[in-house]
mmJSON file of the N, C-alpha and C atoms, coordinates in Angstrom:
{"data_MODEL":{"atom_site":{
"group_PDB":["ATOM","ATOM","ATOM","ATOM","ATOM","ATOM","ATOM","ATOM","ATOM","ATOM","ATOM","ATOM","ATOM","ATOM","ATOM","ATOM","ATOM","ATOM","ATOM","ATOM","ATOM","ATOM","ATOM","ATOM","ATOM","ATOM","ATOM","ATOM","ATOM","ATOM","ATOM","ATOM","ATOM","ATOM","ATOM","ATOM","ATOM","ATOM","ATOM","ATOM","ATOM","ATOM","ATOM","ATOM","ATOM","ATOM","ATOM","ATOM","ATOM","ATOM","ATOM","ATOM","ATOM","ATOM","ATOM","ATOM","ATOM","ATOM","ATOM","ATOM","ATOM","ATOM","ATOM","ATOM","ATOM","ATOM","ATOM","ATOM","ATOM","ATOM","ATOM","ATOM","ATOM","ATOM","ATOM","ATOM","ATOM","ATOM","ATOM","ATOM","ATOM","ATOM","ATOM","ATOM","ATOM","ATOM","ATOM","ATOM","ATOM","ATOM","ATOM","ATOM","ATOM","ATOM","ATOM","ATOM","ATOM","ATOM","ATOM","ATOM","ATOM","ATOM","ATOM","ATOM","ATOM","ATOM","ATOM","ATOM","ATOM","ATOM","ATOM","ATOM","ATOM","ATOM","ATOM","ATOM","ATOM","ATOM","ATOM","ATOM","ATOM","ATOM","ATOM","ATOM","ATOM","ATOM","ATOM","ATOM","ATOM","ATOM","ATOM","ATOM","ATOM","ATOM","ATOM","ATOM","ATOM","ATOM","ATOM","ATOM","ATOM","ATOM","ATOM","ATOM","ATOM","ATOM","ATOM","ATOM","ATOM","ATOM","ATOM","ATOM","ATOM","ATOM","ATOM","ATOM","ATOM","ATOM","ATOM","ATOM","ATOM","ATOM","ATOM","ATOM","ATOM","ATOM","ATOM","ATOM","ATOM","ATOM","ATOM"],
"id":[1,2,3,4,5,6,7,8,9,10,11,12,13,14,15,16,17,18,19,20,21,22,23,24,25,26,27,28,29,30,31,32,33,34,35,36,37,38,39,40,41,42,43,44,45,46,47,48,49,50,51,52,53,54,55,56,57,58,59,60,61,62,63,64,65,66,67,68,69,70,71,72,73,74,75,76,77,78,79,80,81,82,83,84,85,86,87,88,89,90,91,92,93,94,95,96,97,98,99,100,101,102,103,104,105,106,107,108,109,110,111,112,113,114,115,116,117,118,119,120,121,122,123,124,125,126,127,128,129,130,131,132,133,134,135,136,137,138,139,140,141,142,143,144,145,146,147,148,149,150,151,152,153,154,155,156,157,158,159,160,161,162,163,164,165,166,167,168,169,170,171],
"type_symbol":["N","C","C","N","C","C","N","C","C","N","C","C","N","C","C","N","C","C","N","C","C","N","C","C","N","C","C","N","C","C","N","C","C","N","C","C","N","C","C","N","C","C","N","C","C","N","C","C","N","C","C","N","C","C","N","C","C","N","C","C","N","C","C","N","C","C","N","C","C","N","C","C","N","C","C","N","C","C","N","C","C","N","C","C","N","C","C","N","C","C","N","C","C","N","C","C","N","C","C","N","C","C","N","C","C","N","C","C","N","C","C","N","C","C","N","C","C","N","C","C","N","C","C","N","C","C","N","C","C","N","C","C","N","C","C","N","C","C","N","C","C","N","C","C","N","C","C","N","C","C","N","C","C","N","C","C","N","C","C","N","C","C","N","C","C","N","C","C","N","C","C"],
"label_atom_id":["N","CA","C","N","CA","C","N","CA","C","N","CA","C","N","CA","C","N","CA","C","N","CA","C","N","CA","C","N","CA","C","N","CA","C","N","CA","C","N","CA","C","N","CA","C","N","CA","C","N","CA","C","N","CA","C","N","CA","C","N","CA","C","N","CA","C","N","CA","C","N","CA","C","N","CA","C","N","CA","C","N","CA","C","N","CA","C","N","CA","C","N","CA","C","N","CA","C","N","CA","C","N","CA","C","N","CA","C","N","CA","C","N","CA","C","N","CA","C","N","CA","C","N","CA","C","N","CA","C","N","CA","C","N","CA","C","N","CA","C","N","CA","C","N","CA","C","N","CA","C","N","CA","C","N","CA","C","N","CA","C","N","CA","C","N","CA","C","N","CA","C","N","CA","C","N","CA","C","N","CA","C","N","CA","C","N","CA","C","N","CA","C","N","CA","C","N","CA","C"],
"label_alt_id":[null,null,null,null,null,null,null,null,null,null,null,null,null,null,null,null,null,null,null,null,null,null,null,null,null,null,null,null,null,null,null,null,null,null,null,null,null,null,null,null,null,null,null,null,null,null,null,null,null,null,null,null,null,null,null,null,null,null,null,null,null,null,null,null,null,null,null,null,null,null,null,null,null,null,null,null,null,null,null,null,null,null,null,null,null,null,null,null,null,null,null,null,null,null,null,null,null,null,null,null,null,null,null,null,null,null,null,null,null,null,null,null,null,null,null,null,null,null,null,null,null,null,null,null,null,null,null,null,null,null,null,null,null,null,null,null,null,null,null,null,null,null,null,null,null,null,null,null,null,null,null,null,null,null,null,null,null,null,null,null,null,null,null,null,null,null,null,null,null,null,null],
"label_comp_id":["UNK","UNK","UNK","UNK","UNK","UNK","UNK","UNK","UNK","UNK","UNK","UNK","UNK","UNK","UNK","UNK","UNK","UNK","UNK","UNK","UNK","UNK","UNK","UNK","UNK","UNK","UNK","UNK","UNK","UNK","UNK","UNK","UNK","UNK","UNK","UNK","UNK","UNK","UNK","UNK","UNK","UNK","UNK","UNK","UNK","UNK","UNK","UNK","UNK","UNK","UNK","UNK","UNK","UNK","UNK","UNK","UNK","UNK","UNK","UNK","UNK","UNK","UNK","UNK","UNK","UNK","UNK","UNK","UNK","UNK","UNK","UNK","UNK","UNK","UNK","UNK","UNK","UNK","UNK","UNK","UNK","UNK","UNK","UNK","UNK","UNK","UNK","UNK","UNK","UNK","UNK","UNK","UNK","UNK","UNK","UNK","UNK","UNK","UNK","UNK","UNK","UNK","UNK","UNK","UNK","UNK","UNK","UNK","UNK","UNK","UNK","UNK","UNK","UNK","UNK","UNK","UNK","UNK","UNK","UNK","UNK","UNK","UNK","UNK","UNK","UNK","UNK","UNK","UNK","UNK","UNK","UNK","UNK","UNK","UNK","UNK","UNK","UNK","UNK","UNK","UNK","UNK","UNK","UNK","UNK","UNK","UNK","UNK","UNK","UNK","UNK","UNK","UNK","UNK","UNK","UNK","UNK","UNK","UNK","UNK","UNK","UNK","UNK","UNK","UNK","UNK","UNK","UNK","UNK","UNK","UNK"],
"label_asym_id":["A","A","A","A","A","A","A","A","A","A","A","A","A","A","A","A","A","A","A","A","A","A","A","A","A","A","A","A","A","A","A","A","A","A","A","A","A","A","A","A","A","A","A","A","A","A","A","A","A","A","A","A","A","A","A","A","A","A","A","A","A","A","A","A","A","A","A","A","A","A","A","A","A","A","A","A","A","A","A","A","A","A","A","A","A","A","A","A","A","A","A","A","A","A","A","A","A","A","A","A","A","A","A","A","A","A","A","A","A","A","A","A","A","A","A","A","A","A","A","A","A","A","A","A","A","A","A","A","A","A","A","A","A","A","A","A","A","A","A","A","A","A","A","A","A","A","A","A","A","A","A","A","A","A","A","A","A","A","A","A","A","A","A","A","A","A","A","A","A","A","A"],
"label_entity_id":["1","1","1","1","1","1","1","1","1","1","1","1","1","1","1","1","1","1","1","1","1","1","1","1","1","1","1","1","1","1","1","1","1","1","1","1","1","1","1","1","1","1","1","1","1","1","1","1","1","1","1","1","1","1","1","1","1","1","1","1","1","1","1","1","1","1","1","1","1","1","1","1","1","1","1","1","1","1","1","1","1","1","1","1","1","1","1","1","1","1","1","1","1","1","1","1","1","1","1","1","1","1","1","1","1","1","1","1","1","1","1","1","1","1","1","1","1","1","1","1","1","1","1","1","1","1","1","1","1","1","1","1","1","1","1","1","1","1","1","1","1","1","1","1","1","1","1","1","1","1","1","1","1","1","1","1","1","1","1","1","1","1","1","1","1","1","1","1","1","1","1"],
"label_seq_id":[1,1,1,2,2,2,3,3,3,4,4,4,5,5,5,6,6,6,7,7,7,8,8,8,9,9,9,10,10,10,11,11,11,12,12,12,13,13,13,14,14,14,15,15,15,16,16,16,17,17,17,18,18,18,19,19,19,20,20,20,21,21,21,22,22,22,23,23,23,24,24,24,25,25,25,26,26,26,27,27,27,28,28,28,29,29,29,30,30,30,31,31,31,32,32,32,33,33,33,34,34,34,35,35,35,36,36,36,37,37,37,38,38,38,39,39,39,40,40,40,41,41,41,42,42,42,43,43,43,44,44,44,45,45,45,46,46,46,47,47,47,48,48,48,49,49,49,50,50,50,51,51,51,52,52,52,53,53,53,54,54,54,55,55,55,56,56,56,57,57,57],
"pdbx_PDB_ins_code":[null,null,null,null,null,null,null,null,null,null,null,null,null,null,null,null,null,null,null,null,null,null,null,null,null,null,null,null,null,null,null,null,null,null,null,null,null,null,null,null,null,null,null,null,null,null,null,null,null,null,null,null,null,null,null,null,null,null,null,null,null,null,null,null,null,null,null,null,null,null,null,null,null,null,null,null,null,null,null,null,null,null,null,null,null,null,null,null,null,null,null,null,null,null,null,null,null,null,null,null,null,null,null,null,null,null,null,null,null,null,null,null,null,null,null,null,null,null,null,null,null,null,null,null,null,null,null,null,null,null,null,null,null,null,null,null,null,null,null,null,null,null,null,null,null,null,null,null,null,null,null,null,null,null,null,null,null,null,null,null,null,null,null,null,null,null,null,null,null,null,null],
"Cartn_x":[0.715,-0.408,-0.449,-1.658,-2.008,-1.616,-0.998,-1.494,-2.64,-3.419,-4.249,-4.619,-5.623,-5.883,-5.636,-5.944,-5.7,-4.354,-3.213,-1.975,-1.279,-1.755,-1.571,-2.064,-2.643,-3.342,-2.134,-1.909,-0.714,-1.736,-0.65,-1.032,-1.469,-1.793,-2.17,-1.393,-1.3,0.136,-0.023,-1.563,-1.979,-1.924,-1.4,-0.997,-1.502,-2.464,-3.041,-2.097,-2.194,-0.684,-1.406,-0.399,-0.305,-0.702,-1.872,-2.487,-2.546,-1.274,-1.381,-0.151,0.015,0.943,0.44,-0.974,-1.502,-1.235,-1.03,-1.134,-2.154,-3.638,-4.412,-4.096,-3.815,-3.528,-2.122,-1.575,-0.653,-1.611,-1.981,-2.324,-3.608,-4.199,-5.523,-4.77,-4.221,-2.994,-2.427,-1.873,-0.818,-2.339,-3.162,-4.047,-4.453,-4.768,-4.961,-3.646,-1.854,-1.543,-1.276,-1.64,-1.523,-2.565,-3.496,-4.782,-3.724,-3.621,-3.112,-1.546,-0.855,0.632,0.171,-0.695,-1.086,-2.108,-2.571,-3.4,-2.096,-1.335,-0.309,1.371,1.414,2.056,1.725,0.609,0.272,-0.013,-0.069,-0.683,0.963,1.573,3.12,3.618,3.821,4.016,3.55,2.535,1.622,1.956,2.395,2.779,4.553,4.888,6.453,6.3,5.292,5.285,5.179,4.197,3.941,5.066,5.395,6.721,7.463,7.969,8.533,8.745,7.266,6.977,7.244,6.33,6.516,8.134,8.948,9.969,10.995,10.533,11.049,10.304,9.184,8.731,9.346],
"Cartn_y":[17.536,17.4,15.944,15.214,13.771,13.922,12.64,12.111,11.908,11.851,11.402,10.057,9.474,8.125,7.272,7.825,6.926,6.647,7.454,7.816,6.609,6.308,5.458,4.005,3.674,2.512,1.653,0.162,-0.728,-0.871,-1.563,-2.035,-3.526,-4.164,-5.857,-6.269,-7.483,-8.394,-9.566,-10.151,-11.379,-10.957,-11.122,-10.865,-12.053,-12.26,-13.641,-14.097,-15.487,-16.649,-16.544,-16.891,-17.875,-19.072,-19.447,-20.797,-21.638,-21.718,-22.554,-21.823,-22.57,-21.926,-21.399,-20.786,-20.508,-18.935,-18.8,-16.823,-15.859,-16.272,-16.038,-16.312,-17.596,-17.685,-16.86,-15.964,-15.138,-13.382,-13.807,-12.284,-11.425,-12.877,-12.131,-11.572,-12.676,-11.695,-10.311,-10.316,-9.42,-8.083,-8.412,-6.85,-6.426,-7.637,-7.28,-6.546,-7.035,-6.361,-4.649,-4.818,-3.211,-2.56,-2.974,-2.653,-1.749,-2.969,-2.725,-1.936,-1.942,-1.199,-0.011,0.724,1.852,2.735,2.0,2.534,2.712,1.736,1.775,2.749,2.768,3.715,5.194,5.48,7.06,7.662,6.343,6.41,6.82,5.942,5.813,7.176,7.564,8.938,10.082,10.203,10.781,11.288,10.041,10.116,10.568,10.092,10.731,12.827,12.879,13.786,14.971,14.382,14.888,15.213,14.046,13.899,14.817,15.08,16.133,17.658,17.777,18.823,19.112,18.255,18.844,19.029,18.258,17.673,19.272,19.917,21.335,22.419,22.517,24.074,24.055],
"Cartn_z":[17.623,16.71,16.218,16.117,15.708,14.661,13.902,12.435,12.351,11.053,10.254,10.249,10.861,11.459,9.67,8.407,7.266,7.394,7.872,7.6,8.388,9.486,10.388,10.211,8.612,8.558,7.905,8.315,8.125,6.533,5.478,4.172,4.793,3.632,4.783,4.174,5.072,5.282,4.12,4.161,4.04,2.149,1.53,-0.144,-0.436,-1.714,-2.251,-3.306,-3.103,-3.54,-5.369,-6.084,-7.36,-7.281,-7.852,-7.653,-9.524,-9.493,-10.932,-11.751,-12.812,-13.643,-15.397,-14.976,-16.457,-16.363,-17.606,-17.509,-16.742,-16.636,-15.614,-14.315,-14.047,-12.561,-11.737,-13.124,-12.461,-12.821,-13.509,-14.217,-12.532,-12.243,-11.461,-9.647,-9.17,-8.225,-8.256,-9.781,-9.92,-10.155,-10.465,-10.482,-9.037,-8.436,-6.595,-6.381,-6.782,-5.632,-6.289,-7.745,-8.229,-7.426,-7.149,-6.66,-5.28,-4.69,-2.928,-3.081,-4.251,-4.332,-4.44,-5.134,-5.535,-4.023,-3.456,-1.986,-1.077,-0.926,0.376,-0.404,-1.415,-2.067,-1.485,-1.919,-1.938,-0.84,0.366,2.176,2.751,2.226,3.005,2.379,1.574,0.82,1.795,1.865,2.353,3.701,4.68,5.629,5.683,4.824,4.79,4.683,3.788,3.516,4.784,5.266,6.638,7.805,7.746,8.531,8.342,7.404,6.35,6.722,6.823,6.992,8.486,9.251,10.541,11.346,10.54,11.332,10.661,9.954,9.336,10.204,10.607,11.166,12.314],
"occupancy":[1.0,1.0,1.0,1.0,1.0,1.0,1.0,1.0,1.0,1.0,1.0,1.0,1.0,1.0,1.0,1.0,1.0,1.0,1.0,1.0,1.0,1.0,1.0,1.0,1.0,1.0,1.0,1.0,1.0,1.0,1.0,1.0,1.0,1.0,1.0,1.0,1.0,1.0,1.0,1.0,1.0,1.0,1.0,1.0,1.0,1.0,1.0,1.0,1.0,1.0,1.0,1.0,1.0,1.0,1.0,1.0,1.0,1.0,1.0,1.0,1.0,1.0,1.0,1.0,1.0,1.0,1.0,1.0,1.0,1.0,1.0,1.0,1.0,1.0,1.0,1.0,1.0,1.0,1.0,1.0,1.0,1.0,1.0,1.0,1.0,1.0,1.0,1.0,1.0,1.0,1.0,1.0,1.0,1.0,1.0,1.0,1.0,1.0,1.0,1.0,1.0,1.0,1.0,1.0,1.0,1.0,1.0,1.0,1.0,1.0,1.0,1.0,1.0,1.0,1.0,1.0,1.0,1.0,1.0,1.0,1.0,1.0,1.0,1.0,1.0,1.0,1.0,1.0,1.0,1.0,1.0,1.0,1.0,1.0,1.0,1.0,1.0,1.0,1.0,1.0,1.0,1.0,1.0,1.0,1.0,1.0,1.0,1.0,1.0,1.0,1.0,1.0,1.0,1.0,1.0,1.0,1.0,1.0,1.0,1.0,1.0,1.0,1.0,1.0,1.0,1.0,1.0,1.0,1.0,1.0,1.0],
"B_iso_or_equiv":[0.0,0.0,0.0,0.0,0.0,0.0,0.0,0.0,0.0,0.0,0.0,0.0,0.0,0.0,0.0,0.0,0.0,0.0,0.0,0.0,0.0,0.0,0.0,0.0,0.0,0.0,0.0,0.0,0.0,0.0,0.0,0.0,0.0,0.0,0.0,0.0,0.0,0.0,0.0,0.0,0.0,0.0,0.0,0.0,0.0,0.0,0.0,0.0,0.0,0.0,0.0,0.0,0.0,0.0,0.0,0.0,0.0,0.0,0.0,0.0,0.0,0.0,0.0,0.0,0.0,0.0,0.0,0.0,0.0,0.0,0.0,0.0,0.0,0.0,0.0,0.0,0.0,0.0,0.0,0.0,0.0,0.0,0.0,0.0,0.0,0.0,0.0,0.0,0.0,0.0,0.0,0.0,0.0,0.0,0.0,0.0,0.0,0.0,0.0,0.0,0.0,0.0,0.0,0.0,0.0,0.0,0.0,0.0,0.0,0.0,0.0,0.0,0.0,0.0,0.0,0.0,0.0,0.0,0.0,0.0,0.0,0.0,0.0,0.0,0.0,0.0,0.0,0.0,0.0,0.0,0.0,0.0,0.0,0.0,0.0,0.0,0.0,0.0,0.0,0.0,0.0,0.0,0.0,0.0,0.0,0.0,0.0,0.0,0.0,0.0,0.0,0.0,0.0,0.0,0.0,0.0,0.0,0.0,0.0,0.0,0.0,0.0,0.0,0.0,0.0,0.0,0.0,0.0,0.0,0.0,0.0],
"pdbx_formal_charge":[null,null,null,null,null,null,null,null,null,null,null,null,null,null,null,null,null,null,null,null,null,null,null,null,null,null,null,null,null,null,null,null,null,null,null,null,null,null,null,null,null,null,null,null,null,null,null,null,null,null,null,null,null,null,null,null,null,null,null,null,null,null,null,null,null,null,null,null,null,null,null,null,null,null,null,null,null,null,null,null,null,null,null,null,null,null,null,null,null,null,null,null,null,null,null,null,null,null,null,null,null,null,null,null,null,null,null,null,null,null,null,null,null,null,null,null,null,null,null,null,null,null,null,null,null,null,null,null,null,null,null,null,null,null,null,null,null,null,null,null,null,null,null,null,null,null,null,null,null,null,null,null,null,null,null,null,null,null,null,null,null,null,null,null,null,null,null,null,null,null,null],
"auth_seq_id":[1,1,1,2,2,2,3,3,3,4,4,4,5,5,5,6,6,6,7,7,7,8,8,8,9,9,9,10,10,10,11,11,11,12,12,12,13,13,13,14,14,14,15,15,15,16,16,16,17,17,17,18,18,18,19,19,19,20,20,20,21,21,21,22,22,22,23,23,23,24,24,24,25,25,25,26,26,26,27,27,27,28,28,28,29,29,29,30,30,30,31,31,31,32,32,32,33,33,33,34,34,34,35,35,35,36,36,36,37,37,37,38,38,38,39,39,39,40,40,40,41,41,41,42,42,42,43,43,43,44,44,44,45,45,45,46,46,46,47,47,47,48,48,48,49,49,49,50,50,50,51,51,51,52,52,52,53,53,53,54,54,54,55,55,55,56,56,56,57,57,57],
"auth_comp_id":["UNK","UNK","UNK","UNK","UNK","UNK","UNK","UNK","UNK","UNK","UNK","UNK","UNK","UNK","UNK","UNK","UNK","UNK","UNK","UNK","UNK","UNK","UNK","UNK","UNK","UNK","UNK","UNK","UNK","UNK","UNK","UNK","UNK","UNK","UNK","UNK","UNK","UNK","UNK","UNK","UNK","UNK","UNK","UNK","UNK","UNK","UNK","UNK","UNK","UNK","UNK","UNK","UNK","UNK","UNK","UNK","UNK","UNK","UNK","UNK","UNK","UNK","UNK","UNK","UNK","UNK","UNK","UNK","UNK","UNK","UNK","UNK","UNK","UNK","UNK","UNK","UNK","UNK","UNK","UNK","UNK","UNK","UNK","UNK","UNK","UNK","UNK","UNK","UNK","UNK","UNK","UNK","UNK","UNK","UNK","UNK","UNK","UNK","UNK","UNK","UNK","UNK","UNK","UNK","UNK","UNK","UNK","UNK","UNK","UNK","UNK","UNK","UNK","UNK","UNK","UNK","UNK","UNK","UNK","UNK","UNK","UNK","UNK","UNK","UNK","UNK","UNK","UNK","UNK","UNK","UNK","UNK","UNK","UNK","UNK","UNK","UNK","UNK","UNK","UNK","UNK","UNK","UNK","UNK","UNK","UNK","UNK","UNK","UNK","UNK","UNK","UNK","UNK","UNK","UNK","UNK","UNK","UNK","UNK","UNK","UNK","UNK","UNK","UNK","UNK","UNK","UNK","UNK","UNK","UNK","UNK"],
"auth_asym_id":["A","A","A","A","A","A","A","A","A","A","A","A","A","A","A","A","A","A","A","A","A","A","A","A","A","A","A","A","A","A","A","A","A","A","A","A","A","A","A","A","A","A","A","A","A","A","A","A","A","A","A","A","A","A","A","A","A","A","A","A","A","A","A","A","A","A","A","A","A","A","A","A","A","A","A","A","A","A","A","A","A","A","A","A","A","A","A","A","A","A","A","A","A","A","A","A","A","A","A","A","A","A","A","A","A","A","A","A","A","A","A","A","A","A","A","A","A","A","A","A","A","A","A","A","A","A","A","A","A","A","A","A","A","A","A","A","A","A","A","A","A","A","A","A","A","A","A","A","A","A","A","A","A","A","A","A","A","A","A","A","A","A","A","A","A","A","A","A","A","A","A"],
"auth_atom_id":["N","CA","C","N","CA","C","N","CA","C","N","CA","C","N","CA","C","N","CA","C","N","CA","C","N","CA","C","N","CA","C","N","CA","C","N","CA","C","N","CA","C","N","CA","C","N","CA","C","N","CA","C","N","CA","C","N","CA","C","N","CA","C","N","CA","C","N","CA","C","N","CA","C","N","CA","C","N","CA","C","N","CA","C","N","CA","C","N","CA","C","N","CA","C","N","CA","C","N","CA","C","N","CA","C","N","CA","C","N","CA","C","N","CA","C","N","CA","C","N","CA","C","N","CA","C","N","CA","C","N","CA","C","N","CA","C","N","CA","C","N","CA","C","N","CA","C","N","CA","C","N","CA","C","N","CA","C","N","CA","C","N","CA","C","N","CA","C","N","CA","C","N","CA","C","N","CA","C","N","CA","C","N","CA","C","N","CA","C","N","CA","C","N","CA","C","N","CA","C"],
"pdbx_PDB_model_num":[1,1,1,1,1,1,1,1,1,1,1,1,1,1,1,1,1,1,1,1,1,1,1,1,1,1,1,1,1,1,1,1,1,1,1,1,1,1,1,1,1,1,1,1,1,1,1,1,1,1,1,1,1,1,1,1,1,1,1,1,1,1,1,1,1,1,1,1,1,1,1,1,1,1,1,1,1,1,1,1,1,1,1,1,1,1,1,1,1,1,1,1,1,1,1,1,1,1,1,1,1,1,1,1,1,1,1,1,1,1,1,1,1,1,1,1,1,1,1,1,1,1,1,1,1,1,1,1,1,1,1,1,1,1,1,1,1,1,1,1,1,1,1,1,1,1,1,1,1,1,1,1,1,1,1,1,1,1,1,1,1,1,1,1,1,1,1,1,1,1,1]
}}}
């Protein structure tokens, strides 16, 4: 039985840099990668979960 073509999607590689040393120029990054920690978190999960399962029946 296939995985789930979302299940199979890589997180991206390309993470946007710190451009300066003001509290904004760290603050606006760090919400992108909550943004992208929280999607590739619950995908990779997801897929463990699966795994999980099938690798038990």
């Amino acid at each position: 039985m296939p995985f789930q073509e979302n299940l199979k999607t890589k997180c991206p590689e390309n993470l946007p840099r710190i451009n300066g040393n003001t509290g904004r120029d760290l603050a606006e990054p760090l919400l992108i990668y909550q943004d992208i920690y929280t999607e590739c978190a619950a995908r990779h999960n997801a897929l463990v979960d699966e795994i999980n399962k099938r690798e038990g029946i």
